[in-house]
Backbone bond lengths (Angstrom), bond angles and torsions (degrees), N, CA, C in turn:
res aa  C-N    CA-C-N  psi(-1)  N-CA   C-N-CA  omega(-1)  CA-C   N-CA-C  phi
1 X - - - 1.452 - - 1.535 108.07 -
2 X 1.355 105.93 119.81 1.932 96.46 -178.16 1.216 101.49 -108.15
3 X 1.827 97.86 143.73 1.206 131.53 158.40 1.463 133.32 -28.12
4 X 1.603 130.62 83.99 1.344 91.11 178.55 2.012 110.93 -110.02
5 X 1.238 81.05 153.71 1.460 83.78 -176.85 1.640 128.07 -75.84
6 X 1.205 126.34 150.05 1.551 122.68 -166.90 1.779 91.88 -86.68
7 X 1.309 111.08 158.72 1.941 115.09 173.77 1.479 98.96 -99.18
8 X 1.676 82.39 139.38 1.469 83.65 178.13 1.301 115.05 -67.71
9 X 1.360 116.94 -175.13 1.459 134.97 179.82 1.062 87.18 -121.59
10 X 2.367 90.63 122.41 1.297 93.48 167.57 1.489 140.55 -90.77
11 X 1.006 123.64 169.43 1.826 140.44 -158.99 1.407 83.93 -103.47
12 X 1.475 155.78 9.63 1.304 130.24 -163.59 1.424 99.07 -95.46
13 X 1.547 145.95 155.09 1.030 174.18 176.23 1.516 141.46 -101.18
14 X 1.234 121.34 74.81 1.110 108.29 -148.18 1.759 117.42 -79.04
15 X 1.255 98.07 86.54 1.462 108.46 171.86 1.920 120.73 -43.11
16 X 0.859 119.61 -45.27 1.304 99.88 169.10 1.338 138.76 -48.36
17 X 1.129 100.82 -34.20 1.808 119.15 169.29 1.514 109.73 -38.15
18 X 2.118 87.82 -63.22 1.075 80.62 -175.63 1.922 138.19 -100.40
19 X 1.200 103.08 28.32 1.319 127.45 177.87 1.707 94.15 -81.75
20 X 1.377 105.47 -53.37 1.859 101.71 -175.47 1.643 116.75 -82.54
21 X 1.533 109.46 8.80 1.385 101.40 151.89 1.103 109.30 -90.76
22 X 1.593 136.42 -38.09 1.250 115.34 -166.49 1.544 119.34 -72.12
23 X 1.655 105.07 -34.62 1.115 97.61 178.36 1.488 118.93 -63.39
24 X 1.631 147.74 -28.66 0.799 160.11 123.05 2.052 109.21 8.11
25 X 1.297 97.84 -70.79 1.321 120.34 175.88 1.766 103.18 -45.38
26 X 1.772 106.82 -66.52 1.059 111.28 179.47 2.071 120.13 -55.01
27 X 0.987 104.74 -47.76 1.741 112.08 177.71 2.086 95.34 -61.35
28 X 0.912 136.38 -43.20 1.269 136.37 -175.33 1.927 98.97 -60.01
29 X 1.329 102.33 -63.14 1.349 95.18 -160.29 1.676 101.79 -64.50
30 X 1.509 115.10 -34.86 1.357 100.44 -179.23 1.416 139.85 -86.04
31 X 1.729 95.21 -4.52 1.994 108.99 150.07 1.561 116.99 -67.58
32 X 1.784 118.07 -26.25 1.392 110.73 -153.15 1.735 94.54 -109.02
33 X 1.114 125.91 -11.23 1.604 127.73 169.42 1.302 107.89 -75.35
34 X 1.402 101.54 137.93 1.070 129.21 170.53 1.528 132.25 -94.16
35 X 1.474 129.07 101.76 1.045 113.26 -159.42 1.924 119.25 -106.41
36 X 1.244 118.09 112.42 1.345 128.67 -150.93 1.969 94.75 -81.96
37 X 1.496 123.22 114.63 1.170 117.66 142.03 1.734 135.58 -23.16
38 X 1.449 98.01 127.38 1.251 101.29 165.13 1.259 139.25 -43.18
39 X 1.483 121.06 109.88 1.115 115.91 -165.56 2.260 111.09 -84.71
40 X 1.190 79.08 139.83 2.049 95.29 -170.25 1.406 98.87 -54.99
41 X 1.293 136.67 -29.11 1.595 121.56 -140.09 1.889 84.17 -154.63
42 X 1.200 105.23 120.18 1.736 122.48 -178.40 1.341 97.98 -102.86
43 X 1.694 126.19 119.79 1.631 115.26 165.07 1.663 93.74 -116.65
44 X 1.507 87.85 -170.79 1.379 98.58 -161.52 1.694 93.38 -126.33
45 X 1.292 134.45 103.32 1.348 132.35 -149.58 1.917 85.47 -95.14
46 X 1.671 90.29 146.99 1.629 104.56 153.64 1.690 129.06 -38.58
47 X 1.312 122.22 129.46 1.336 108.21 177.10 1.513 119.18 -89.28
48 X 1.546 103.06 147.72 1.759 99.18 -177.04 1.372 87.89 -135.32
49 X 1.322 109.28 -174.05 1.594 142.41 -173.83 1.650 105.07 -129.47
50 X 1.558 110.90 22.08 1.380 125.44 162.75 1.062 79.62 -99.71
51 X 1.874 77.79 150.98 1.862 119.95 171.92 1.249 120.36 -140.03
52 X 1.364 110.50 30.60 1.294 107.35 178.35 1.818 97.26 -104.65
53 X 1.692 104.88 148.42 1.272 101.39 -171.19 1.671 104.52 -115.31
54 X 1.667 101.62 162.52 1.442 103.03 179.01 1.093 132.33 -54.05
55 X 1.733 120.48 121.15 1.265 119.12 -156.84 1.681 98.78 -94.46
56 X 1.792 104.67 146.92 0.960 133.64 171.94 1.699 121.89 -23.41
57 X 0.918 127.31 149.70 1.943 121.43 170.58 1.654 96.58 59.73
58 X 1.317 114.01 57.95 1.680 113.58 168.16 0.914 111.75 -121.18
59 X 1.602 127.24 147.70 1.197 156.37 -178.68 1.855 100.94 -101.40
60 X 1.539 109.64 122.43 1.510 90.05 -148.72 2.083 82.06 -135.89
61 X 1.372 105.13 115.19 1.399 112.27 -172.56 1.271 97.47 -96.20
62 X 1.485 148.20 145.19 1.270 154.17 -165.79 1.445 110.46 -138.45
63 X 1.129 112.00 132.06 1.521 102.66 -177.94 2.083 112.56 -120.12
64 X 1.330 121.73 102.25 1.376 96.73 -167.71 1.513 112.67 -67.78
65 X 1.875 127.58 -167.14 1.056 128.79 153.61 1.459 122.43 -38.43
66 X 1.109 121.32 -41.59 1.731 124.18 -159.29 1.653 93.16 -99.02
67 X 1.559 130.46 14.53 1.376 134.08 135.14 1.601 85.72 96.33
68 X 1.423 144.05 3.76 1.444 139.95 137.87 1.107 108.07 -18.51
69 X 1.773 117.71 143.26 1.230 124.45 169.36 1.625 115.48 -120.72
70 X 1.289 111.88 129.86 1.666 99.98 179.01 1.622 107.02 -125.68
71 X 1.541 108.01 168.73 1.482 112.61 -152.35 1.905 79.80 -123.67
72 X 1.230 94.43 147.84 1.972 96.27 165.22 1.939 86.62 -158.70
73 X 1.357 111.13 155.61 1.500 131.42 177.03 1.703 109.18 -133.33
74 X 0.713 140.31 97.36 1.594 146.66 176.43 1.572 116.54 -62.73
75 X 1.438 111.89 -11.64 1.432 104.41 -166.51 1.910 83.20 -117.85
76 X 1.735 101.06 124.88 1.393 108.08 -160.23 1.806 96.60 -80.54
77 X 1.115 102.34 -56.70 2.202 104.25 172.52 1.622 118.54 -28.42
78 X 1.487 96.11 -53.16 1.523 114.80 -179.86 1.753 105.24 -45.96
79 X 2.197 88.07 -55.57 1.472 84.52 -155.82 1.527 113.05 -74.33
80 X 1.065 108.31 -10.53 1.888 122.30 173.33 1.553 116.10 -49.27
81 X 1.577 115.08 -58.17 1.109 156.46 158.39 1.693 91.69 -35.49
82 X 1.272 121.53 -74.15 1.750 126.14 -154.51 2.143 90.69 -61.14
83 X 1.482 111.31 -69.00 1.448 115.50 -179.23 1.683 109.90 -41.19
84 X 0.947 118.18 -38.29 1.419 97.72 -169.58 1.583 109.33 -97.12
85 X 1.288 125.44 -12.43 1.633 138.44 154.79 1.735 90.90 -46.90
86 X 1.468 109.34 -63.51 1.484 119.56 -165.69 1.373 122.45 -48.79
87 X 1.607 106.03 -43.92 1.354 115.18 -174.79 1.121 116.63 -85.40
88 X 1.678 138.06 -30.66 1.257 126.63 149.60 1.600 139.15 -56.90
89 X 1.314 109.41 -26.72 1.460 133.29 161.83 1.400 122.44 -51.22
90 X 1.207 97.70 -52.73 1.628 115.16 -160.77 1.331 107.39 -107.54
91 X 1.343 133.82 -15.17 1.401 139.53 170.51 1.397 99.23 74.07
92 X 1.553 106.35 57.82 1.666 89.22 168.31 1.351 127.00 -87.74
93 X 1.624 112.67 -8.49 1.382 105.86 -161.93 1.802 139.66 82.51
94 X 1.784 84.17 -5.15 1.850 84.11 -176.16 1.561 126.78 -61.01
95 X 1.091 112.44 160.23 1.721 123.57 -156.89 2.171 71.23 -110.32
96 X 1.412 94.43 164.52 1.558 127.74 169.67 1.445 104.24 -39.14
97 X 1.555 110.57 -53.99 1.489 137.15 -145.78 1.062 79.94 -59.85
98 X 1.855 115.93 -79.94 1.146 136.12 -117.51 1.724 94.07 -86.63
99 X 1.788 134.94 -46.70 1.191 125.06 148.20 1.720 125.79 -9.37
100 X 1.143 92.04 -61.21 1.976 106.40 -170.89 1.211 95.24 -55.20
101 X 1.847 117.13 -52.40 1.534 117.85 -165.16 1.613 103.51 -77.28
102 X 1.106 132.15 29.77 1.717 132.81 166.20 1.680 93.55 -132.99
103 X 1.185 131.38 -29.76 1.660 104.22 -178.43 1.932 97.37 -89.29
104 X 1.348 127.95 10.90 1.460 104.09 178.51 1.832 88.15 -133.61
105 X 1.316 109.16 10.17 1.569 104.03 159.52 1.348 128.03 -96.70
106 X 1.481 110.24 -170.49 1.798 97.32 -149.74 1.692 97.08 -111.44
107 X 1.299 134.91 -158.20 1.486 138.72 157.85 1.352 101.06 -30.84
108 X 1.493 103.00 146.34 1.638 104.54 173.15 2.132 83.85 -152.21
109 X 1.165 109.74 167.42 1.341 132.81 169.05 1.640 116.97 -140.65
110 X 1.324 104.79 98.90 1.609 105.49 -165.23 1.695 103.68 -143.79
111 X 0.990 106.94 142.71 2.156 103.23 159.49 1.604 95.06 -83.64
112 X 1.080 80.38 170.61 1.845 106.16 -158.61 2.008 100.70 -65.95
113 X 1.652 103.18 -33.28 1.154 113.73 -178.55 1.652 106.73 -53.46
114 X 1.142 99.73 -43.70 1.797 110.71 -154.51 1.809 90.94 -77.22
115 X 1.229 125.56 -8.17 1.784 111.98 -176.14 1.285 127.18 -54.55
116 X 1.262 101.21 -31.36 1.470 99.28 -160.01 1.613 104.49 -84.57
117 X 1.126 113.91 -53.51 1.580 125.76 166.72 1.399 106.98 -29.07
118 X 1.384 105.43 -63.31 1.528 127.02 -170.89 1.604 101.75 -42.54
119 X 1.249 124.25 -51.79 1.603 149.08 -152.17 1.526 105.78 -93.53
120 X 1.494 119.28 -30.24 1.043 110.96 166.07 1.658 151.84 -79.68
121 X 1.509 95.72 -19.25 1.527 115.40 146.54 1.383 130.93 -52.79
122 X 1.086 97.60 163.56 2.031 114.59 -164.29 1.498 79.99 -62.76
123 X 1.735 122.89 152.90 1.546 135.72 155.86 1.383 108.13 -44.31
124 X 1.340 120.90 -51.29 1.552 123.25 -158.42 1.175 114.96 -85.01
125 X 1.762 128.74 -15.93 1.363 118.81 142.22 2.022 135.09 -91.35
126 X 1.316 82.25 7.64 1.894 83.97 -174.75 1.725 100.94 -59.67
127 X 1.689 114.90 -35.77 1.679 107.10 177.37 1.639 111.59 -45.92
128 X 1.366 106.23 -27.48 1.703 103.72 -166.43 1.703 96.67 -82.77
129 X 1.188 146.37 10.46 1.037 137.97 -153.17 1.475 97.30 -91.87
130 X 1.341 112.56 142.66 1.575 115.92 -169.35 1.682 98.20 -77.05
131 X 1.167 132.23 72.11 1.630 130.04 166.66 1.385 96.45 -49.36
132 X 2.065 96.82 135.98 1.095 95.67 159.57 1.808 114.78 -115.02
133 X 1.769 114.36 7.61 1.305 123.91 166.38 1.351 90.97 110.91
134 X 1.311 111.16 167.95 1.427 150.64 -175.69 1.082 98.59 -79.09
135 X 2.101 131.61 105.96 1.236 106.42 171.02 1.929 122.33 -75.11
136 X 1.138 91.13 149.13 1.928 100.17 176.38 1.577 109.20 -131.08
137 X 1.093 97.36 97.89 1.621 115.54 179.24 1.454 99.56 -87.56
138 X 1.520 84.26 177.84 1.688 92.90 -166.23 1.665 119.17 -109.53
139 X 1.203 90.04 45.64 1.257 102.39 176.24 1.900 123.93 -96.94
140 X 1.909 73.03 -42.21 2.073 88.83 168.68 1.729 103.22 74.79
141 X 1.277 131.10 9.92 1.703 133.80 172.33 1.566 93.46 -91.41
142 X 1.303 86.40 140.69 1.782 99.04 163.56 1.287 126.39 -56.69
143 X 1.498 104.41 -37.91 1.626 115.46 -174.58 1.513 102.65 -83.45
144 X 1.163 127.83 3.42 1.864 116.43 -166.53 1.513 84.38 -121.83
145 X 1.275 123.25 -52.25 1.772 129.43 -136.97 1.772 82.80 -102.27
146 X 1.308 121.80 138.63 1.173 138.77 -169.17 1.233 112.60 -92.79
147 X 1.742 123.39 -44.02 1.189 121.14 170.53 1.798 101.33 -70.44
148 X 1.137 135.11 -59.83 1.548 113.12 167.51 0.748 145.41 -26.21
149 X 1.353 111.74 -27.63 1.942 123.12 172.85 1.379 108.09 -88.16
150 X 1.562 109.56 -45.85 1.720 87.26 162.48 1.680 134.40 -67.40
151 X 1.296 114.59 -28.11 0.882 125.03 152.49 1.848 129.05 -33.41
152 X 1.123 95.02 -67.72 1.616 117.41 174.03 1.719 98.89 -59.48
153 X 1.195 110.02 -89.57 1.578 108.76 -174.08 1.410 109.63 -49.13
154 X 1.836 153.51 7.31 1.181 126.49 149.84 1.479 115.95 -94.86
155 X 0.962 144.16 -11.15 1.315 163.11 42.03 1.907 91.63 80.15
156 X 1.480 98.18 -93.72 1.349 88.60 178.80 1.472 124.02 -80.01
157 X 1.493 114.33 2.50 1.417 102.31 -167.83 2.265 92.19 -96.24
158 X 1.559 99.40 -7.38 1.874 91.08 -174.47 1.477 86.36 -78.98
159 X 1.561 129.47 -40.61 1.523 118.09 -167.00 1.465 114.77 -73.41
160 X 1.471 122.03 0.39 1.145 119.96 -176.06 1.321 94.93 -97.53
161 X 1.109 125.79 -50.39 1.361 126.73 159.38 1.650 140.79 -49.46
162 X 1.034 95.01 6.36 1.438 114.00 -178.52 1.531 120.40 72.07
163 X 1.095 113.33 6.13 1.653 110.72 165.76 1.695 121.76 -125.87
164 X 1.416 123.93 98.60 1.454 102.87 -178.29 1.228 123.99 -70.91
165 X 1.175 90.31 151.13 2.202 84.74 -170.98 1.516 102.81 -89.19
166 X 1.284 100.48 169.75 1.609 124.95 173.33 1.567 108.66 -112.99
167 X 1.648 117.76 126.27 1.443 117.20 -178.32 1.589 96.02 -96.11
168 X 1.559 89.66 146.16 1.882 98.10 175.08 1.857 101.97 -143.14
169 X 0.939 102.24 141.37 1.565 125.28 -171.28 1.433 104.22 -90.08
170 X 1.291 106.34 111.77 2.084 95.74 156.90 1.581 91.89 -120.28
171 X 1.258 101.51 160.73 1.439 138.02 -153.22 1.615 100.46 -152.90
172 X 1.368 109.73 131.03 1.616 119.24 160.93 1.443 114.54 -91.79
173 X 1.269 135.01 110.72 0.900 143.53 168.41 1.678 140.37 2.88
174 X 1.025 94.95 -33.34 1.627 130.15 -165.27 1.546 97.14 -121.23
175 X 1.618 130.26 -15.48 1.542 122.29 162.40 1.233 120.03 -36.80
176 X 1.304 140.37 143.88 1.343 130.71 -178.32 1.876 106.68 -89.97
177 X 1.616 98.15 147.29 1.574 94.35 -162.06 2.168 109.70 -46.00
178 X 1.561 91.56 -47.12 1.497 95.40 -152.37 1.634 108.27 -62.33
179 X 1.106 123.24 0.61 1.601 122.28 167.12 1.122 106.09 -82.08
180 X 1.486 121.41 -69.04 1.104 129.01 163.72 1.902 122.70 -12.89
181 X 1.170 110.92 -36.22 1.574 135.94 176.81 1.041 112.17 -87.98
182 X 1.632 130.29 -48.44 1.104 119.26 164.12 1.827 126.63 -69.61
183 X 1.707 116.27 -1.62 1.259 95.66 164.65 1.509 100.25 -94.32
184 X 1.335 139.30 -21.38 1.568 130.63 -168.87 1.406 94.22 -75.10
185 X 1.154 129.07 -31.64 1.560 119.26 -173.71 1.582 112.44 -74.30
186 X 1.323 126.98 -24.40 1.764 145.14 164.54 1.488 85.40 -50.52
187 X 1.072 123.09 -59.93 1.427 117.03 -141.96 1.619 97.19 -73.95
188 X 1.275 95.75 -52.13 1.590 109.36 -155.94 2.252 104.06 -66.15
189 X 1.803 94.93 -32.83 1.538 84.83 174.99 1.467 115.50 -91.44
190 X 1.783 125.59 31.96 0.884 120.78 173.87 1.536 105.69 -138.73
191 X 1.919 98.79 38.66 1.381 111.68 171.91 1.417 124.94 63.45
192 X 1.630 110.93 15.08 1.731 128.24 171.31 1.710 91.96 -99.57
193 X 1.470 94.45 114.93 1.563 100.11 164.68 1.542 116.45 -135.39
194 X 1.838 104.55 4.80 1.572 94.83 165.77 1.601 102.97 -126.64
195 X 1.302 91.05 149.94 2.134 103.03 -171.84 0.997 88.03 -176.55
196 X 1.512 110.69 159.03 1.514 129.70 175.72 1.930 110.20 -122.95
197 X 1.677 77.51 142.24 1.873 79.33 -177.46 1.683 104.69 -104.85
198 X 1.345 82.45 143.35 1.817 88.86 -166.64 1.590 103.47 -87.64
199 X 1.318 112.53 158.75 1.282 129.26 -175.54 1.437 124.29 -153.01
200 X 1.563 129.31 164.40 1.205 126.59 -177.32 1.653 110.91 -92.07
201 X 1.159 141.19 107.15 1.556 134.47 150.25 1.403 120.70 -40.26
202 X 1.606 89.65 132.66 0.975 124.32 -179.70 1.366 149.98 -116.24
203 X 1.217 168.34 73.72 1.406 135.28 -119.01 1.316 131.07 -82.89
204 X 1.621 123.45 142.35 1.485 109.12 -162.92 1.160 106.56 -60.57
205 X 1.273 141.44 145.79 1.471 160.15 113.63 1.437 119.66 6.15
């Protein structure tokens, strides 16, 4: 009586499958990332033992050591909306180009004079641009104080857009207080009295 033998079950793997999920995986994550411009001006934020992180649709005022102020908007529709409010308002003169190159650019610190110049350079050198900050006089009106008007006009251009933004403060450590005061006081005499100040985590003690 002969033996017959059973076939094995094969062990083979079909790797291709899974080569075109990952790549799959890979094309997903690199359509759905978002990649944020270099920011011009690096601070070194206060440390806390907060953990709550910066929330989404912010309007994000920066203040370096040498008490410079810079403006950044995260919500790109909004910020489309804010430049072209800006450029008819303010008589800047911007071309198509130079618009596009402020809603997909990063923090900047400029008077209103310096935009267009500012806007007309290549993206990849505007970080080198000698900012001299957002002036904030001491007046604290939207229409006089420069960071207030941007302030104010993105403000209405996220609610026109359907998202209101949230303002958040970073500060370098070593900023001196009374600048620091003069942007919370912009805010506060133009009826902004909630914002969050950003900071570095830390672990409790």
């Amino acid at each position: 009586m002969s033996k017959h033998k059973l076939p094995r079950k094969s062990t083979h793997i079909d790797m291709t499958a899974m080569c075109d999920v990952a790549f799959l995986l890979l094309t997903f994550f690199m359509l759905a990332t978002k990649f944020k411009p270099d920011e011009p001006v690096v601070v070194r934020t206060p440390s806390s033992i907060s953990d709550i992180i910066m929330p989404e649709n912010s309007i994000l005022l920066t203040v370096d050591p040498q008490g410079k102020v810079y403006f950044d908007y995260d919500n790109k529709k909004a910020k489309r909306m804010l430049i072209e409010k800006i450029n008819t308002e303010k008589g800047l003169n911007l071309i198509e180009e130079e618009m596009q190159s402020f809603v997909n650019g990063a923090s900047f610190g400029l008077p209103f004079n310096q935009m267009k110049a500012y806007l007309a350079i290549p993206p990849m050198d505007q970080k080198n641009y000698p900012f001299t900050g957002i002036p904030v006089d001491t007046s604290y009106v939207a229409e006089t104080n420069e960071l207030g008007y941007w302030v104010q006009a993105a403000r209405f251009a996220g609610q026109e857009e359907g998202h209101p933004p949230r303002i958040c403060i970073k500060c370098d450590g070593t900023t001196v207080y009374p600048r620091v005061k003069d942007v919370i006081k912009t805010l506060t005499r133009n009826n902004i009295d909630r914002f969050n100040l950003l900071t570095s985590l830390v672990a409790v003690p």
